[in-house]
N, C-alpha and C positions, 0 to 999 in steps of 0.2 A: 418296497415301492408300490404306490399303488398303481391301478391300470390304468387309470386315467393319465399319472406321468409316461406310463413307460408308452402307450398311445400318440401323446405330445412328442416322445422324442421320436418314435417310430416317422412318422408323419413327417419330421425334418429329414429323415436321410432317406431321398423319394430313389422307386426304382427306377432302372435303365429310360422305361419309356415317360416318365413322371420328371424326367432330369430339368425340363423347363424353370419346373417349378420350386425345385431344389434350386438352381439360379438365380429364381428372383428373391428368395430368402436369403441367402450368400448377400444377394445387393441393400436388401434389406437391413442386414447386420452390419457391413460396410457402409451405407450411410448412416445408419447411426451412430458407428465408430469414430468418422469422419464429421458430424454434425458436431459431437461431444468434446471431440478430440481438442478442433478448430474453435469451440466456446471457450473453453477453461482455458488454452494458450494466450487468446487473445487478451481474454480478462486477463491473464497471468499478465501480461506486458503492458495490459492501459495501467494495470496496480504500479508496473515496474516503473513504466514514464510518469504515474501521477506523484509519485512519490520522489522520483528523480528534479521533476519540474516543481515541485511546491520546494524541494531543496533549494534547488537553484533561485528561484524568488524571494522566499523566505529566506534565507540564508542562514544565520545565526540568533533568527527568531525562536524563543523558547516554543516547547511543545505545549507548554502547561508555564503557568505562571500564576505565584500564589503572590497574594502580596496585603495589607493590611489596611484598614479604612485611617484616616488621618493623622497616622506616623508610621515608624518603621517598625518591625518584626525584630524585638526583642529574644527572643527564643528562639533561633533558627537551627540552632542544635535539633533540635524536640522536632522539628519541623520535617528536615534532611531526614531524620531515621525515620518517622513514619511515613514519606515519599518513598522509599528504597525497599520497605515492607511490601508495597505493593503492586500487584505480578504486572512485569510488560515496560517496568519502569528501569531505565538503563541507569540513569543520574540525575544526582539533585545537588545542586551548588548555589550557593548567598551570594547577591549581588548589592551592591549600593550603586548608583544612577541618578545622574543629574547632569542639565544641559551645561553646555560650555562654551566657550571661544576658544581656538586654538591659536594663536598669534607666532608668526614665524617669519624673521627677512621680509617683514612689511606685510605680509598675506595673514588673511583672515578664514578660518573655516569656524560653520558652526557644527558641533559635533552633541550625539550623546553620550560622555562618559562613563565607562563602567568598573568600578571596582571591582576584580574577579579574582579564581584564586587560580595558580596550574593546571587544575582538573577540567578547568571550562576547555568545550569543545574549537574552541578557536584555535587552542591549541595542537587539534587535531588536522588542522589543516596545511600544507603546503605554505610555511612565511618562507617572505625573503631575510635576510640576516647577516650577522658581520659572519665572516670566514671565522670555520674552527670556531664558534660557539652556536648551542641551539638558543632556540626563544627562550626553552622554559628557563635555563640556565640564566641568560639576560635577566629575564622578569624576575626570576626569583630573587636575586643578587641585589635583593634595595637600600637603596644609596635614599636615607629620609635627605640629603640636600637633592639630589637629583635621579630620581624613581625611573623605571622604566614604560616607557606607554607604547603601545602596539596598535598602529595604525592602519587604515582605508586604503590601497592605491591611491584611487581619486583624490582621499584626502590630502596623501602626502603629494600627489600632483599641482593641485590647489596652493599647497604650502610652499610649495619648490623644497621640501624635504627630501632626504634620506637616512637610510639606517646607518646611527651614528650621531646625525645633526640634534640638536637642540629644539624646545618650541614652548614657548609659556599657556598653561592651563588656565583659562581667568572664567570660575562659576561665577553665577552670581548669588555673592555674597558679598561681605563688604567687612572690612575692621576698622573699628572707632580709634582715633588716633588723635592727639591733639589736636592737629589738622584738618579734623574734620573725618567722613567716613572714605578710605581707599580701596578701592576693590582687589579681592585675593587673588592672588597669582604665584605660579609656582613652578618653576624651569621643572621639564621633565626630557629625560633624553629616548628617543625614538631606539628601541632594541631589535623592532621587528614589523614588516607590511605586509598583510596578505590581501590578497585577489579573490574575488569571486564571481567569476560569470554570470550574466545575467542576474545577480543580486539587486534588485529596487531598494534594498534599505542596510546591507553594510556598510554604504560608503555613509552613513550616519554615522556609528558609533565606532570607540576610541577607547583602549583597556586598557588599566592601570593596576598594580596591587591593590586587593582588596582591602589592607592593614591601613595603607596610605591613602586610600578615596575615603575609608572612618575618618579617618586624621582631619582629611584636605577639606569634606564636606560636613562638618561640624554632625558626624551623627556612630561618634561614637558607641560604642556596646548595641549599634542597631543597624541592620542592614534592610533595604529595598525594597525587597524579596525573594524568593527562592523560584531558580529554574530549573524545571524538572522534564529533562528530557526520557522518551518510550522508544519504544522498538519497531514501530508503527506509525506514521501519524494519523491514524485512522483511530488509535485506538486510545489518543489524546482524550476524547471526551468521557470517555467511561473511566481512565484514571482521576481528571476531574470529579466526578461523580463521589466516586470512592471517597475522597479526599475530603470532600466538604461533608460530609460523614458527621466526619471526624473534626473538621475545623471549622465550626459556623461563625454566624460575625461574630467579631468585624472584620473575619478574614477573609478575603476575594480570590477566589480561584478562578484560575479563566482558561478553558483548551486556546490551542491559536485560529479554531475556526470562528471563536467566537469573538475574538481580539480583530480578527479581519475578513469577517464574516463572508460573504460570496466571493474570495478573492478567485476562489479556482472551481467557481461550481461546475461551471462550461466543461470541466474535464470528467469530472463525478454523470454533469447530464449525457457527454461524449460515451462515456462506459455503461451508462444506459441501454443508449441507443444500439450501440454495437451489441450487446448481449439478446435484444429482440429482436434484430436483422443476424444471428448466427441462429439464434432460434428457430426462427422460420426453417434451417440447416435441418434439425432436427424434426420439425414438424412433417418437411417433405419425405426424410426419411419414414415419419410413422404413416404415413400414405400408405409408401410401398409394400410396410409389414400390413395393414390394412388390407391391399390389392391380394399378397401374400396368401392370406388366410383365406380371403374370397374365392381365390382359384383353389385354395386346396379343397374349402367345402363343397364346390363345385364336384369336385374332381373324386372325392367321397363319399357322395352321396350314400353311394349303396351300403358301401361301412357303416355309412352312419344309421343307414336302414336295418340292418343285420345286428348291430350295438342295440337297438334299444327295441329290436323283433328281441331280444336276449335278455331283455329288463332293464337295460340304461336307462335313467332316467333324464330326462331333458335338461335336469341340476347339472350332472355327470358329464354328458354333451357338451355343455357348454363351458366345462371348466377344460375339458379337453383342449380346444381352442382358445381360451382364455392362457394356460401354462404354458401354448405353444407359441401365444402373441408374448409373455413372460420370457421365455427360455431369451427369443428372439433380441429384446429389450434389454435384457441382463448380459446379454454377448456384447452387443454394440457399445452400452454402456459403460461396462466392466474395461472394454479393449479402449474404446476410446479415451477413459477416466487415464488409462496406462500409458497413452500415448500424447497426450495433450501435458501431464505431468513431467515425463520425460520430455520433452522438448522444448517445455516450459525452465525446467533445468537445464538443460543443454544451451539455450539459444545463444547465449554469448560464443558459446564453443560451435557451435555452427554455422550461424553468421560471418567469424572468423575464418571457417574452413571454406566455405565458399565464395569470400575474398581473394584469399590468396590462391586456390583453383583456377577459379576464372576469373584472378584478376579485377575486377569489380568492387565498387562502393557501395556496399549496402548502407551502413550504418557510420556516418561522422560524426566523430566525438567531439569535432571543434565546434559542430552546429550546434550539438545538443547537451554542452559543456559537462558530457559523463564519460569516464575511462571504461563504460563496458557495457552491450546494451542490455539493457535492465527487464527483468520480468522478476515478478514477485507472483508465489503461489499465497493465498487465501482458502485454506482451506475451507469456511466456511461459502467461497463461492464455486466449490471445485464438490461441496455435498449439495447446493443450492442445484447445478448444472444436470449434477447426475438423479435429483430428485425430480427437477422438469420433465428430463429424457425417460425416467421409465413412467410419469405421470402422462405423456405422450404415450410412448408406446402400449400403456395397458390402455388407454382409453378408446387406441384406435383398431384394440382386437372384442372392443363390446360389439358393437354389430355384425361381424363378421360371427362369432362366437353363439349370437344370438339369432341370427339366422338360422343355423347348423342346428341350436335346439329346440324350434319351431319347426324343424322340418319333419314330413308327414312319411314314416317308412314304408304306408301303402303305395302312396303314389311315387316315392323314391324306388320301389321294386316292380312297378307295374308293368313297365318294361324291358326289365331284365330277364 
């Protein structure tokens, strides 16, 4: 160790009559713990709501959507495995999609249909359905006279349907008949309805075996496109990226930021702002390490008179003070980084405990249509956090540091 460290840590553990100043280093490290802590949580929770709320809007909008310039995507074998090669990528499923009419007991919706297979994530959701059988089981079981299609609440609201009832699919298209052209239609029976909160665009669309939409939409041996849902929606564009790599035209990838482009910036600008007003957390704190160092040079003088009456060099000196404003930065940081992550993990399990303690509504699920409150860690913003805080903290021990090595040890001893 050289003496310059072992100087720095001396200097933090002040004697009895020095204890002030020992204090204000403790408060020092404590705000930055506190600064750090309160950053990375928060960001952990705008990640957890921004992610919870673009759900709940979005709904069963793809993350990614590849799809082909003026037909369908013949190859979607080839397509599916090179999607699932690349990292962060959860699932990739063929769709065919085309608008339609839903016709039922006289009501009309207009819907967009989608051919899918079991795997799509709709199926992961909470349907309603007949007793004693699931959806996938329904869906899969196809009846070519009479398929099963999975419908909107609203839609089947609209319809005066329910699971079980009947409702004619009429695309547009048409068959040539002696008669002239008839338009296609095609009884399918309702197996399953799900809900989704706050969704603006579920109650659009309307799923059907994907075997049977080939059939029903004349586009055999081709499908849609492929939806490729990630682990992230953040990190939707950079598997786009990757993707178009590999598939240039006439094939169109698209993230879903770019499909609806500012739909949720207000929340991105929201986690902005918060993370410059928590800052300022931290900044306040590097004051105090700042104040910190001030009093101790003060309080040193003669040390530091006697140090370089010795041959310290004014280099020396000032790293002294520089490892002390470090050690200082590296605690708060270190402890904060531990504590903002841990509670960032915990908050659902927190939240809940201090419900039922005191009774109290922090957190309603019915408002914010999620079973648990949500915080997502980002590592990448939890090294972002801890890179400002000690980019704070050493910047605010250069003057103090650099005092100390401009100082003059005749006239620091002149009076002693």
């Amino acid at each position: 160790m050289s003496y310059e460290w072992f100087i720095s840590l001396r200097y933090l553990r002040a004697k009895r009559k020095q204890t002030f100043i020992s204090v204000i280093s403790f408060i020092s490290i404590a705000g930055v713990t506190l600064g750090v802590g309160a950053l990375i949580l928060v960001l952990a929770v705008m990640t957890g709501f921004t992610d919870g709320v673009r759900q709940q809007i979005l709904g069963n909008v793809p993350h990614v959507l590849v799809q082909r310039y003026g037909e369908g995507i013949s190859n979607p074998d080839q397509v599916v495995a090179a999607a699932l090669q690349v990292p962060h990528v959860v699932s990739a499923a063929p769709f065919v999609s085309k608008e339609a009419m839903l016709l039922s007991k006289g009501n009309v919706a207009a819907v967009n249909v989608k051919g899918v297979g079991v795997e799509h994530k709709i199926f992961k959701q909470k349907l309603l359905t007949a007793a004693g059988q699931s959806a996938v089981e329904a869906f899969s079981a196809v009846n070519p006279s009479q398929p099963g299609i999975v419908i909107g609440l609203d839609t089947a609201s609209n319809l005066g349907v329910s699971v079980g009832d009947t409702i004619n699919v009429i695309p547009p298209l048409f068959t040539i008949t002696p008669f002239g052209m008839i338009p296609k239609m095609k009884p399918f029976k309702v197996v399953a309805i799900f809900e989704k909160q706050s969704s603006l665009v579920d109650s659009f669309y309307a799923y059907i075996p994907l075997s049977i939409a080939q059939s029903f939409f004349d586009s055999e041996g081709l499908v849609s496109g492929i939806e490729i849902e990630v682990d992230l929606f953040a990190r939707a564009p950079e598997v786009a990226r990757v993707l178009s790599k590999e598939f240039g035209f006439p094939y169109i990838i698209r993230p879903w930021q770019t499909m609806y482009g500012s739909f949720l910036s207000a929340l991105k600008l929201e986690k902005l702002g918060l993370f410059i007003v928590l800052g300022i957390i931290v900044l306040v704190a590097a004051f105090n390490i700042a104040t910190t160092l001030i009093m101790v040079v003060m309080e040193k003088s003669r040390d530091i008179a006697i140090l370089r009456a010795m041959g310290a060099n004014a280099r020396s000196i000032m790293k002294i003070f520089l490892l002390e404003g470090l050690i200082i930065g590296t605690l708060g940081t270190g402890l904060g980084t531990i504590l903002g992550v841990f509670l960032a993990d915990n908050a659902d399990s927190i939240i809940k405990y201090l419900e039922r303690t005191f009774g109290i509504r922090i957190f309603d699920q019915a408002v914010y249509g999620m079973d648990h409150f949500p915080a997502q860690i980002i590592y990448s913003d939890v090294i972002a956090v801890m890179s400002m805080a000690m980019i704070i903290c050493l910047l605010a021990t250069v003057y103090p540091a650099w005092r100390a090595s401009r100082m003059d040890p005749a006239e620091a001893l002149r009076y002693e």
